[in-house]
Structure formats: structure tokens, C-alpha cells
C-alpha positions in Angstrom: 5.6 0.8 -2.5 5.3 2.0 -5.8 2.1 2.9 -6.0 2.4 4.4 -2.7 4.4 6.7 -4.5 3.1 7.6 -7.4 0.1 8.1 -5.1 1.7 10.6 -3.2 3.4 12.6 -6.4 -0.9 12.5 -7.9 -1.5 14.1 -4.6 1.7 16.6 -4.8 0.7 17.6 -8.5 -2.9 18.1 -7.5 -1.9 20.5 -4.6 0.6 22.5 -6.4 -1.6 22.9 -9.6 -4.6 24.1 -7.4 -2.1 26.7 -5.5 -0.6 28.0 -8.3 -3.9 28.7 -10.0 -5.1 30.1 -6.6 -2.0 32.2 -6.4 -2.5 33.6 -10.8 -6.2 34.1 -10.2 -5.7 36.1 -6.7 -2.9 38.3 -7.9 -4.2 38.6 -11.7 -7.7 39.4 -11.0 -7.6 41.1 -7.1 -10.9 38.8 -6.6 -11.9 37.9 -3.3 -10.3 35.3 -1.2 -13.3 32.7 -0.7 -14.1 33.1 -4.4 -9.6 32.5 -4.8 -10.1 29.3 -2.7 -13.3 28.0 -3.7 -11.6 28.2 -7.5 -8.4 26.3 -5.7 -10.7 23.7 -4.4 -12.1 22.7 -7.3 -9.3 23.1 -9.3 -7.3 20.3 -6.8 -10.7 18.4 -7.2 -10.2 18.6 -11.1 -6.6 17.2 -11.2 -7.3 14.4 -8.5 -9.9 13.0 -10.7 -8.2 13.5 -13.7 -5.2 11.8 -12.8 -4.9 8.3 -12.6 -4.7 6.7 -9.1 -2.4 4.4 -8.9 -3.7 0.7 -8.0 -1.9 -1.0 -5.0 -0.6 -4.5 -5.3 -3.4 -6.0 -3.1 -6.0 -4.2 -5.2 -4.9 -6.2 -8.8 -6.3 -9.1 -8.9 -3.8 -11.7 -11.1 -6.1 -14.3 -11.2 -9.5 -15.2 -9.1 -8.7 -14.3 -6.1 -5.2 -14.0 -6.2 -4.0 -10.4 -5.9 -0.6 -8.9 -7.2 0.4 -8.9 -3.4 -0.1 -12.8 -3.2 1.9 -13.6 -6.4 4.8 -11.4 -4.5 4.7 -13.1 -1.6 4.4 -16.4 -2.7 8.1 -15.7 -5.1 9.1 -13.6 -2.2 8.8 -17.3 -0.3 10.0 -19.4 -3.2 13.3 -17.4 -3.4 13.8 -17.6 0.3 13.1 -21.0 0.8 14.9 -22.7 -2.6 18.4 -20.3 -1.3 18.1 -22.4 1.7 17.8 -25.1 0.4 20.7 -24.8 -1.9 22.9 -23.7 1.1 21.9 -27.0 3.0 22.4 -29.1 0.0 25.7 -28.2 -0.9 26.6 -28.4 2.8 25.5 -32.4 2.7 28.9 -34.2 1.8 28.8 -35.6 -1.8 28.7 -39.5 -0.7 25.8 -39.5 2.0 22.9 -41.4 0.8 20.1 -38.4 0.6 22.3 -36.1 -1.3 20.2 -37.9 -4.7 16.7 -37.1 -3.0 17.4 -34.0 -1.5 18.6 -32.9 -4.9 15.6 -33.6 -6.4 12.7 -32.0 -3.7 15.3 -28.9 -4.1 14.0 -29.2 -8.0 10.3 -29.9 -7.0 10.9 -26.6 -5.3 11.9 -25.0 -8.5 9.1 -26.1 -10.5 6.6 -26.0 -7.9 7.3 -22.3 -7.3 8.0 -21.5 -10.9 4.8 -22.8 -12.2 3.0 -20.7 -9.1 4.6 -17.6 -11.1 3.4 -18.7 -14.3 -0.1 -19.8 -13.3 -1.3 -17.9 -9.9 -4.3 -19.7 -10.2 -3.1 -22.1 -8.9 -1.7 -20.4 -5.2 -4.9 -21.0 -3.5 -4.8 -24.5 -4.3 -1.3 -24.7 -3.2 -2.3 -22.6 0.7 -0.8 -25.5 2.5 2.0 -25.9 0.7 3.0 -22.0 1.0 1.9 -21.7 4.7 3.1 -25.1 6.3 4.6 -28.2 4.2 7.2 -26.2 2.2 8.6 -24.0 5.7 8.3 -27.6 7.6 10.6 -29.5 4.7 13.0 -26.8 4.6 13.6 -27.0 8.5 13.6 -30.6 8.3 16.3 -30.7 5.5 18.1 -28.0 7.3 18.3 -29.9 10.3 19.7 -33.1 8.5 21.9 -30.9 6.9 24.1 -29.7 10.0 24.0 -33.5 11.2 24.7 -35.1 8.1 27.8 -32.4 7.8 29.0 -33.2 11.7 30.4 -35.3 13.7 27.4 -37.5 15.2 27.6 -37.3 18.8 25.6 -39.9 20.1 23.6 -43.1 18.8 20.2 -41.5 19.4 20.8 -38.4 16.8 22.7 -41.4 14.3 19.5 -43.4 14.5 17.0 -39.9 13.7 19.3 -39.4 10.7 19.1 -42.9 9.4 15.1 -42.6 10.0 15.5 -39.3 8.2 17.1 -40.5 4.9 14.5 -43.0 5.1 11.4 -40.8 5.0 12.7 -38.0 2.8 11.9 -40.4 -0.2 8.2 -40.3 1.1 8.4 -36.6 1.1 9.9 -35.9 -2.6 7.2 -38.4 -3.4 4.4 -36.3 -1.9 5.9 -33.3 -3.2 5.9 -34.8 -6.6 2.7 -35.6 -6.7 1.5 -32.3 -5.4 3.3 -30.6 -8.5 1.6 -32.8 -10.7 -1.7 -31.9 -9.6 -1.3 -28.3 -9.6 -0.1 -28.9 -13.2 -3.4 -31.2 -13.9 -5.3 -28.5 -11.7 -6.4 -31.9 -10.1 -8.0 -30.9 -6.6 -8.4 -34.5 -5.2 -5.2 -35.5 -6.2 -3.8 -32.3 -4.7 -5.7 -32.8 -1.3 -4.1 -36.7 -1.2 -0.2 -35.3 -2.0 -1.3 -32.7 0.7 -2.8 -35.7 3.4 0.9 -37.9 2.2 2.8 -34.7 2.7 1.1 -33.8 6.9 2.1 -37.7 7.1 5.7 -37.7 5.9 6.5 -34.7 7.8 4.9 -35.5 10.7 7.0 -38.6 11.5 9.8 -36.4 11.0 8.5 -33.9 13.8 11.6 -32.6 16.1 14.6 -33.3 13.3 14.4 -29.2 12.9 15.2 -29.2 16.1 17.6 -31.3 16.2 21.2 -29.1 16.0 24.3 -29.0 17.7 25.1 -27.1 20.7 28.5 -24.8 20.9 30.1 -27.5 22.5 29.1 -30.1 20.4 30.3 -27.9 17.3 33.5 -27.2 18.8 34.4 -30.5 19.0 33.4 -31.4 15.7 
């Protein structure tokens, strides 16, 4: 966006500097229009060169092959995802048995994003993480959140929670590992927390899902 504009106020200054000297030369010397233009032309040419263009975020390059634009996105994410987090946290009561654990892949979060921000090396090493396992985990803890924070309408959504609490130790595991790899830059290690991570989450398939209808929150 920024260099969009500052793009657009190179092109501005370029146009108004070659009409203005168009405009002096035309009424100072009576010449003849082409010669007027031709001397406009290359006077826009002039100041287009001479001023700097102004690089766009997916044209600075941070790291190999990570662009400005990928850094953004990936805090863009980061930000988005560790707010959610927070929000679904806090909404756990105090005394339920995942509140430790959840606590702490909330912190993984943290790390893992900030140390993304301080090294973006290490963002193509950490593509699954940004495209699937972090989005999945939030949903996941999201959906344990509204349940955890309800009144439990059945035995069959009791018995996903308790499976729940019981896997998101797997998960903060897997995450924890993950962030020590990145920090080791430790591919094979990296790839295994990744493999542990698809597992862990995968047994946990359908808790995002799993949310209370109207009615089931008005009678809560």
C-alpha cells in the first residue's frame, strides 16, 4: 500500500514536472508544438528514471525466498490466531484440567510466531504450520473452549471433551518440538514434530465442529 503510493506521487511528480516545462518552453520560446512535446516527453522520461521507484512488499526479499509480503502475512496470522486463542483461554473456567496445557501451546504460539519475526528464514520451513496445523489447533481449542465453558448436553460431547484434554498434551508436545527445531534449524526434526502434529490433530478431527446450537445455548 505504501509503495503503491509513493509510486503513484513518482508518477504525479513526473507528469507535472514534464507539463510545466512543456508549458515555460511553449510560452517562453513560441517553438513549435511537436518540438514542445517531444521536450515534455523526455523531460517525464528524465524524472521517471531519476526518481526512485518504490519497491513493493512482494518484491523485498527478507530472507531466501521469503519476501516482505510473507513476513506480513505470516505476523498478520500470528496476531490473529494468538487473539483467539487468548479469548478461548480465558473463556475455559480456571479449575478444568486443560486450562495448564492450553496455557502453554497459547505460549508456543508466542514464541513460535515471534521467532518467525525475528528469523524469516525460517517461514518456509514452518509452511505447514502457517497453512494447516496452527488454523486446525486454534479451531480445535476453540471448539473445547465453548464446551468446556457450557453446560454439556449429552454423554457423547462429555466423552469428545474428556478425549480432548487427553490429546491436547500430544499436541503442545508436537508443537514444542516443532519450535525447537525451527530454533535448531533442524529439518528432520521439524518434519517428525510436523508427522506428530497431522497425528494429534487428526484424532481430534470434528471437535471444531463441535458447538452448541441456539437452543442448546439458551438453556445453558
Amino acid at each position: 500500500m505504501v509503495a503503491s503510493t509513493l509510486n503513484n506521487t513518482r508518477m504525479m511528480i513526473a507528469v507535472i514536472g514534464a507539463a510545466v516545462t512543456a508549458l515555460g518552453l511553449y510560452f517562453a520560446t513560441q517553438l513549435h508544438e511537436l518540438i514542445v512535446l517531444g521536450v515534455a516527453v523526455l523531460v517525464f522520461g528524465i524524472l521517471h528514471v531519476i526518481i526512485p521507484r518504490a519497491q513493493e512488499d512482494s518484491e523485498v526479499f527478507v530472507a531466501p525466498g521469503v519476501t516482505r509480503a510473507d513476513l506480513k502475512a505470516a505476523d498478520a496470522k500470528g496476531k490473529e490466531q494468538i487473539a483467539r486463542l487468548e479469548v478461548s483461554v480465558r473463556q475455559i473456567p480456571k479449575a478444568d484440567p486443560a486450562q495448564h496445557v492450553l496455557r502453554s501451546i497459547e505460549d508456543i504460539f508466542r514464541d513460535i510466531y515471534a521467532n518467525l519475526d525475528k528469523d524469516p528464514g525460517d517461514i518456509p520451513r514452518a509452511r505447514a504450520f502457517l497453512d494447516f496445523h496452527s488454523a486446525d489447533a486454534v479451531s480445535l481449542i476453540e471448539g473445547y473452549a465453548q464446551l468446556a465453558s457450557s453446560r454439556l448436553p449429552d454423554d457423547k460431547k462429555l466423552e469428545q471433551v474428556e478425549m480432548a484434554r487427553k490429546r491436547f498434551a500430544s499436541i503442545e508436545k508436537a508443537f514444542r518440538a516443532q519450535y525447537n527445531a525451527m530454533l535448531a534449524n533442524d529439518v528432520s526434526a521439524l518434519e517428525q514434530a510436523g508427522r506428530n502434529l497431522e497425528s494429534s490433530l487428526r484424532l481430534e478431527h470434528g471437535l471444531e465442529t463441535m458447538t452448541l446450537q441456539p437452543a442448546e445455548a439458551e438453556k445453558s
